[in-house]
C-alpha positions as CSV (number, residue, x, y, z in Angstrom):
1,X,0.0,0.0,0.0
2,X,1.5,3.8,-1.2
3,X,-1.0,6.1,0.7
4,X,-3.2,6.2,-2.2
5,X,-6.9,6.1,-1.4
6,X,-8.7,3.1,-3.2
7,X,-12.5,4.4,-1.6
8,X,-13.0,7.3,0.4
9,X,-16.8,7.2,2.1
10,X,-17.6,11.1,3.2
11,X,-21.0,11.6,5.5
12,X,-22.7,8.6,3.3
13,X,-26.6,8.8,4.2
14,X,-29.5,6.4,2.6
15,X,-33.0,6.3,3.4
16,X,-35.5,4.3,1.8
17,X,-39.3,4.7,1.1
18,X,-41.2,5.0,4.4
19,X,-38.4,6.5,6.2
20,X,-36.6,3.6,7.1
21,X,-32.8,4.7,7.7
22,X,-30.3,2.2,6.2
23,X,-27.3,4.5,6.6
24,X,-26.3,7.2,8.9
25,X,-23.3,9.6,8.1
26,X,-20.7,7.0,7.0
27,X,-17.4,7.6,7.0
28,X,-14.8,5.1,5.5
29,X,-11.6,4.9,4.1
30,X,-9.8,2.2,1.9
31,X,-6.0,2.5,1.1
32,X,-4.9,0.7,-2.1
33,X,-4.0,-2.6,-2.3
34,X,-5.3,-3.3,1.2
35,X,-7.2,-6.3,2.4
36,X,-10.4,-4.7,3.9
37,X,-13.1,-6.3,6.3
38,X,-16.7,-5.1,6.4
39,X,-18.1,-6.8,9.1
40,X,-21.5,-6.4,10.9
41,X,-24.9,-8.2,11.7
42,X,-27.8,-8.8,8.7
43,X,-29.8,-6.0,8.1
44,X,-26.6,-3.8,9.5
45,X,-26.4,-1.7,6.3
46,X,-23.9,-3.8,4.8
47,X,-25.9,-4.7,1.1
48,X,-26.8,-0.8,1.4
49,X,-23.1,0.3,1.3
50,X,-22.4,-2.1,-1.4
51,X,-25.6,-1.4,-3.8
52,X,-24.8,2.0,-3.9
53,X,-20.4,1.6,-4.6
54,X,-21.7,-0.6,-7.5
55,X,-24.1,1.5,-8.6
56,X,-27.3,-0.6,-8.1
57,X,-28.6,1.7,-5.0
58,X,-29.2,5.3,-5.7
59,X,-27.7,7.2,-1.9
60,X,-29.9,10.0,-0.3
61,X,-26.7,12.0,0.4
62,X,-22.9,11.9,1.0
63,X,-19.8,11.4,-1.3
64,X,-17.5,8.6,-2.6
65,X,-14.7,8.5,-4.7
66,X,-12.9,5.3,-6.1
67,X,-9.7,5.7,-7.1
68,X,-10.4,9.5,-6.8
69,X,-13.5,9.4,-9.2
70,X,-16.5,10.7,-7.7
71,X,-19.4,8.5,-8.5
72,X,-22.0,11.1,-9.3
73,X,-19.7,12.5,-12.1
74,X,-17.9,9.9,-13.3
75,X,-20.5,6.4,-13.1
76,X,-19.0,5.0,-15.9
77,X,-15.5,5.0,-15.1
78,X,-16.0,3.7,-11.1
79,X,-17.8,0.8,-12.6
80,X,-14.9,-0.3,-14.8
81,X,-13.1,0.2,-11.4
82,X,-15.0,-2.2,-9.0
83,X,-15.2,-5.8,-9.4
84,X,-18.5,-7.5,-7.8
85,X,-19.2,-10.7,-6.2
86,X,-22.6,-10.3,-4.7
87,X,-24.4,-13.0,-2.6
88,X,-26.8,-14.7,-5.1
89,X,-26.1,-16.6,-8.2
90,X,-26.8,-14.2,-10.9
91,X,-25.7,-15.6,-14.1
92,X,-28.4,-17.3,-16.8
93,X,-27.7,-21.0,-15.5
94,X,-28.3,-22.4,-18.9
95,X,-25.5,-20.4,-20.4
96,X,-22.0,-21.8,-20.8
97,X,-19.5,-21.0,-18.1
98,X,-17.2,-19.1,-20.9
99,X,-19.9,-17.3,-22.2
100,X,-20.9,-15.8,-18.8
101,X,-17.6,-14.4,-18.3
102,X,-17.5,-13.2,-21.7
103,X,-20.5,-11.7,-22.2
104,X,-19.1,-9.9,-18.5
105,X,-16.4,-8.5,-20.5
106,X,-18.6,-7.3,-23.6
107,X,-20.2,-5.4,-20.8
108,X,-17.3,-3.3,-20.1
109,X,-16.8,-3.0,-23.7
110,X,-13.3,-5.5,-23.7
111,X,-12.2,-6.7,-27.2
112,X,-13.6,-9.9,-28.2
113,X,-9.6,-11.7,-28.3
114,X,-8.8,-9.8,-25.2
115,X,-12.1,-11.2,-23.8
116,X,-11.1,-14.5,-24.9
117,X,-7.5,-14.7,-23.3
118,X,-8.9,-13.2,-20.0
119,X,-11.4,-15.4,-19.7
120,X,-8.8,-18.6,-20.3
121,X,-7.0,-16.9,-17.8
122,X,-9.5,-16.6,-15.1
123,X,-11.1,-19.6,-15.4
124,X,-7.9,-21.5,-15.3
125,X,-6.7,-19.5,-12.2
126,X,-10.1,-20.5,-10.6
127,X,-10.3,-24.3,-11.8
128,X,-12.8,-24.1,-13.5
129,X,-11.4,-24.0,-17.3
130,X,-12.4,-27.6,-18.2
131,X,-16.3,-26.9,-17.5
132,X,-15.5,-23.9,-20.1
133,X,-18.4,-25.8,-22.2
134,X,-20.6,-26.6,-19.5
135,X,-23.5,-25.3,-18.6
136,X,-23.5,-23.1,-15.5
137,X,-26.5,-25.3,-14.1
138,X,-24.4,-28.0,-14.2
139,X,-21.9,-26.6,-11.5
140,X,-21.3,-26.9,-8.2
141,X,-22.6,-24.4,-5.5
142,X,-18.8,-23.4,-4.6
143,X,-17.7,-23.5,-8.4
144,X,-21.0,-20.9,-9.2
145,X,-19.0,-19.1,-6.4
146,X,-15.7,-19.5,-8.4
147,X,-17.2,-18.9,-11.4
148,X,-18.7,-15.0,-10.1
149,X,-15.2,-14.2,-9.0
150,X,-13.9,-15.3,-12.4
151,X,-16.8,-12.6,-14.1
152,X,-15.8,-9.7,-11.7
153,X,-12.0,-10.5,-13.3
154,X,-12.7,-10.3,-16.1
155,X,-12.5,-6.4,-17.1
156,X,-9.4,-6.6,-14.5
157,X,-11.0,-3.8,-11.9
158,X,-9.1,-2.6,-9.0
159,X,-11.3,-2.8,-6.6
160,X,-12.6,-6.2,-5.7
161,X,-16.0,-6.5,-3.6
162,X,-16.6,-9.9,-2.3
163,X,-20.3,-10.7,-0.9
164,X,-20.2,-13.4,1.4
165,X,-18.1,-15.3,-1.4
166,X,-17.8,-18.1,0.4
167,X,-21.4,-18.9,1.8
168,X,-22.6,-22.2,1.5
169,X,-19.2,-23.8,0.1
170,X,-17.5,-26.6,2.0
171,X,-14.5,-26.3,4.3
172,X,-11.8,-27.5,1.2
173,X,-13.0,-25.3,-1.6
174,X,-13.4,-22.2,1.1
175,X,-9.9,-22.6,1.8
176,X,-9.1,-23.3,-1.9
177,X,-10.9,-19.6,-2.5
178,X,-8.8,-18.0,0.5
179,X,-5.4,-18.9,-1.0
180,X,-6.4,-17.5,-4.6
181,X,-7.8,-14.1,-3.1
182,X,-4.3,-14.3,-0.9
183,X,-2.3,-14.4,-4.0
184,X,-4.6,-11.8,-5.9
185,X,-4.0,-8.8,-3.2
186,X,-0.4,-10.0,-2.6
187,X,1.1,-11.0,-5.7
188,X,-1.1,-8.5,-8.2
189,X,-1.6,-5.6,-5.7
190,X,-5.8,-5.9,-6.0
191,X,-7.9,-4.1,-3.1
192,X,-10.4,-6.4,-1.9
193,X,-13.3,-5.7,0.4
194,X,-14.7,-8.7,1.9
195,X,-18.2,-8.8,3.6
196,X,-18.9,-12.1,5.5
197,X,-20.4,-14.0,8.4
198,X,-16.9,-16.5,8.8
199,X,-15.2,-14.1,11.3
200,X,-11.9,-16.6,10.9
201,X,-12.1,-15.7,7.3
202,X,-11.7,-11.8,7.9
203,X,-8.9,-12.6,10.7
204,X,-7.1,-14.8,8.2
205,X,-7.2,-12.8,5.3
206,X,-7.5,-9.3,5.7
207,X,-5.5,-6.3,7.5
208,X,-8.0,-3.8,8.4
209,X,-11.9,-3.8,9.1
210,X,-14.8,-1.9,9.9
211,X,-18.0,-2.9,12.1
212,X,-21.4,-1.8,10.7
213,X,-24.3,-1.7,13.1
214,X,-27.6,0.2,12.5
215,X,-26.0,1.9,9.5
216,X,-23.2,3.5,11.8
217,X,-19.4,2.5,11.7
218,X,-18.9,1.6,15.1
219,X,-15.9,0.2,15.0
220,X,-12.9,0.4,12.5
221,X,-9.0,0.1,12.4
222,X,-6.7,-2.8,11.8
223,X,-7.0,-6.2,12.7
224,X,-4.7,-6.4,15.2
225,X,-5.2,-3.5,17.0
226,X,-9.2,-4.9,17.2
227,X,-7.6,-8.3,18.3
228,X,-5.6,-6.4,21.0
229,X,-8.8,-4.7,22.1
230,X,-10.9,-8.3,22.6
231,X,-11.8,-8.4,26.4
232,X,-11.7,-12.7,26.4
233,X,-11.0,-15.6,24.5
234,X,-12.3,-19.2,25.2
235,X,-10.4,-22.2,25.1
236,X,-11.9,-25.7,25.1
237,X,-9.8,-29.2,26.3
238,X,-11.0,-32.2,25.5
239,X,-10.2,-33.8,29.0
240,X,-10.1,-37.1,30.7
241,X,-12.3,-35.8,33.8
242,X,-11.7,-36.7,37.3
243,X,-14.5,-37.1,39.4
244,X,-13.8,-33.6,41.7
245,X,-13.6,-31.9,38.3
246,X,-17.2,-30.0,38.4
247,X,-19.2,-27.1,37.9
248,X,-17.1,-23.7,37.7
249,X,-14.4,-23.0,39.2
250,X,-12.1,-19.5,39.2
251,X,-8.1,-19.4,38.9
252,X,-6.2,-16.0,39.1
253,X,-5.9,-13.3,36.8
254,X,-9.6,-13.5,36.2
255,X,-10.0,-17.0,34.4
256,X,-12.8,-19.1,34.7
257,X,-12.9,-22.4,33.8
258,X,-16.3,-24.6,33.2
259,X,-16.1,-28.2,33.4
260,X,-18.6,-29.9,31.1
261,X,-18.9,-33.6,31.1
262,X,-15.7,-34.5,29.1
263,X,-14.6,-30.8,28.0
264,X,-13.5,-27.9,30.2
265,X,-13.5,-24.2,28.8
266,X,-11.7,-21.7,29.9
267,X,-11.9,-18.1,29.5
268,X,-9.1,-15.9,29.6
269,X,-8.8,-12.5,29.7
270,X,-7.1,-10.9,27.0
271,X,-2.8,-10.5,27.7
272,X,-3.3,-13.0,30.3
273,X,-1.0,-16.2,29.0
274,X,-2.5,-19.9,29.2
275,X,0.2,-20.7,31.4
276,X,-2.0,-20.6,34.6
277,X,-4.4,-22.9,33.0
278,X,-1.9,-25.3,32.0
279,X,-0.1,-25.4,35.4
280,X,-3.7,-26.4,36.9
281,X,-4.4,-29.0,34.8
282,X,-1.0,-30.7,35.5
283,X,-1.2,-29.7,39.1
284,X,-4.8,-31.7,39.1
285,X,-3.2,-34.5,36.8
286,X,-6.1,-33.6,34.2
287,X,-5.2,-35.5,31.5
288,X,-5.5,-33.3,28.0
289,X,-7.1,-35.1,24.8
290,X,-6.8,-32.1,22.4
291,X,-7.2,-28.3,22.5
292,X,-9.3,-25.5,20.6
293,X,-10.1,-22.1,20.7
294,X,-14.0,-21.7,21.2
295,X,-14.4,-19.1,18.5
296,X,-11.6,-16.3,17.0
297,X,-11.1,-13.6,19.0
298,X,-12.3,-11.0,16.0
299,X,-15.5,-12.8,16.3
300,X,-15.4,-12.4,20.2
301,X,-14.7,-8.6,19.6
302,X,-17.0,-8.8,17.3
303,X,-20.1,-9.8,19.5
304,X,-18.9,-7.3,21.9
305,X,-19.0,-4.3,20.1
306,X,-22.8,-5.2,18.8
307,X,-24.3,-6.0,21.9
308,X,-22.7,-2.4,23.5
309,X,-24.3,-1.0,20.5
C-alpha cells in the first residue's frame, strides 16, 4: 500500500421509502492494495453500502470517490473500477460458463480476443477452465462461487468486492478460494473488500476492518489492534475428567474455567498467558485429549461491540 486512497466514504446517508434509515453519516476509508473487512450483523447496512459503490442503489446523500472518481460525475469510469461478487447466483444457468464471463467483458466494452485470453485466464486460475463448455446449471454451488469471482475479473477492476463469497461452500474449496484471493492482493496488488459472516475468514485474510451496526461504523481500524482490544478468549480441552472436576471454578488473573462432562473451557482475559491454565491441569493430573479455541477472538470482539451497541 502507497498512501493512495482506493475508496474514500464522506458523511454517506440512505434512506429508503417509508423512512426507514439504512445508513447514517458514513465515514470510511480504503487504502490501495489493502485487504479490507466489512463486518456487521444482517440488516446492518452492509448490502446498502455495497448497492450503492456498485451503482445498483441510488444514496440520499454523501460522497465517494474510487480511485479519486466521484461516483455522481464519473458512473462510468467507477464501474470499470469495481469488481462484484454479490451474494446470489446471478448468471443465466443455462449459459455456458465461458460465455458468462465473456459476455461480462462485452459489458465493459473489452475486445472480443482480449475477452477471450482473460477469460482462459481466469477460469484457469479458478479451476474451472475444463467446465469452459458446461452449462453453469451443471456446477457446483462453490464452483457458481468460483465462477462469479472469475466474471468480476474479467475487465481486471481494482477494486474487488466480495459478498459473502464463500457462503454455502464446504470447508476445502473455502480454503481453496482463500489462498487464490491471498495471491490476488499480494502478488497482483488488488484491493479487496470482503463482507462475511466466517469471522476466521476476515482474521485470516485481511489487514483492516470496519463494524457496521444500525447503518453506523462503530468500529474500525486494523486487525490487530481490534484483536488487541478483545476483552476474552475461550479455550476448550477435550479432557479425561476426574471425578472432583465439576461445575465452575475461578483461577487468578480473572479466568474461569467450566467443566462440562468430558470438556473444560476456559476463559481468559485478553494479555493473560494460558500458562496458569496449563499449570492447573497438570497440578490436578487432568489429562489433555486435544485443545481449541472456542471461536476467534475477532469474532469475540466482534459480538462485543454489537451487543454495547
Amino acid at each position: 500500500m502507497n498512501g493512495e486512497k482506493a475508496l474514500i466514504i464522506h458523511q454517506l446517508h440512505k434512506t429508503y421509502a417509508g423512512d426507514v434509515i439504512a445508513l447514517k453519516q458514513v465515514d470510511l476509508e480504503v487504502e490501495k492494495g489493502d485487504f479490507f473487512a466489512l463486518l456487521g450483523p444482517n440488516g446492518a447496512g452492509k448490502s446498502t453500502l455495497i448497492g450503492i459503490l456498485s451503482s445498483l442503489v441510488n444514496k440520499t446523500s454523501g460522497q465517494v470517490h474510487v480511485f479519486g472518481h466521484d461516483i455522481d460525475k464519473h458512473p462510468a469510469a467507477v464501474r470499470k473500477m469495481i469488481g462484484l461478487v454479490p451474494q446470489e447466483f446471478n448468471f443465466n444457468v443455462f449459459e455456458s460458463v465461458a460465455n458468462i464471463v465473456m459476455t461480462s467483458a462485452g459489458y465493459h466494452g473489452i475486445k472480443r480476443s482480449v475477452a477471450a485470453e482473460r477469460t482462459e485466464r481466469y477460469l484457469k486460475l479458478l479451476d474451472l477452465w475444463d467446465k469452459r463448455s458446461a452449462a453453469a446449471r451443471t456446477l457446483s454451488g462453490g464452483m457458481k462461487r468460483r465462477l462469479m469471482i472469475a466474471r468480476a475479473l474479467v475487465h481486471e477492476p481494482g477494486l474487488l468486492i466480495l459478498d459473502e463469497p464463500t457462503a454455502g461452500v464446504d470447508i476445502e474449496i473455502r480454503r481453496s478460494m482463500w489462498d487464490f484471493l491471498r495471491k490476488l492482493n499480494e502478488e497482483e496488488g488488488k484491493t479487496i473488500i470482503l463482507t462475511t459472516h466466517y469471522l476466521e475468514e476476515a482474521e485470516s485474510l485481511c489487514r483492516n476492518v470496519a463494524v457496521i451496526n444500525h447503518g453506523e461504523i462503530i468500529e474500525q481500524g486494523s486487525v490487530a489492534r481490534l484483536l488487541s482490544r478483545a476483552m476474552t478468549q475461550t479455550f476448550v480441552f477435550d479432557i479425561e475428567q476426574p471425578a472432583k472436576a465439576t461445575g465452575h471454578q475461578a483461577l487468578g488473573d480473572g479466568i474461569q474455567l467450566k467443566f462440562m462432562d468430558d470438556q473444560l473451557e476456559a476463559e481468559i482475559p485478553t494479555g493473560v498467558p494460558l500458562d496458569s491454565v496449563l499449570d492447573f491441569l497438570r497440578k490436578e493430573n487432568i489429562q489433555v485429549n486435544s485443545m481449541r479455541a472456542k471461536s476467534n477472538r475477532l469474532e469475540t470482539f466482534f459480538l462485543q461491540l454489537v451487543d454495547q451497541d
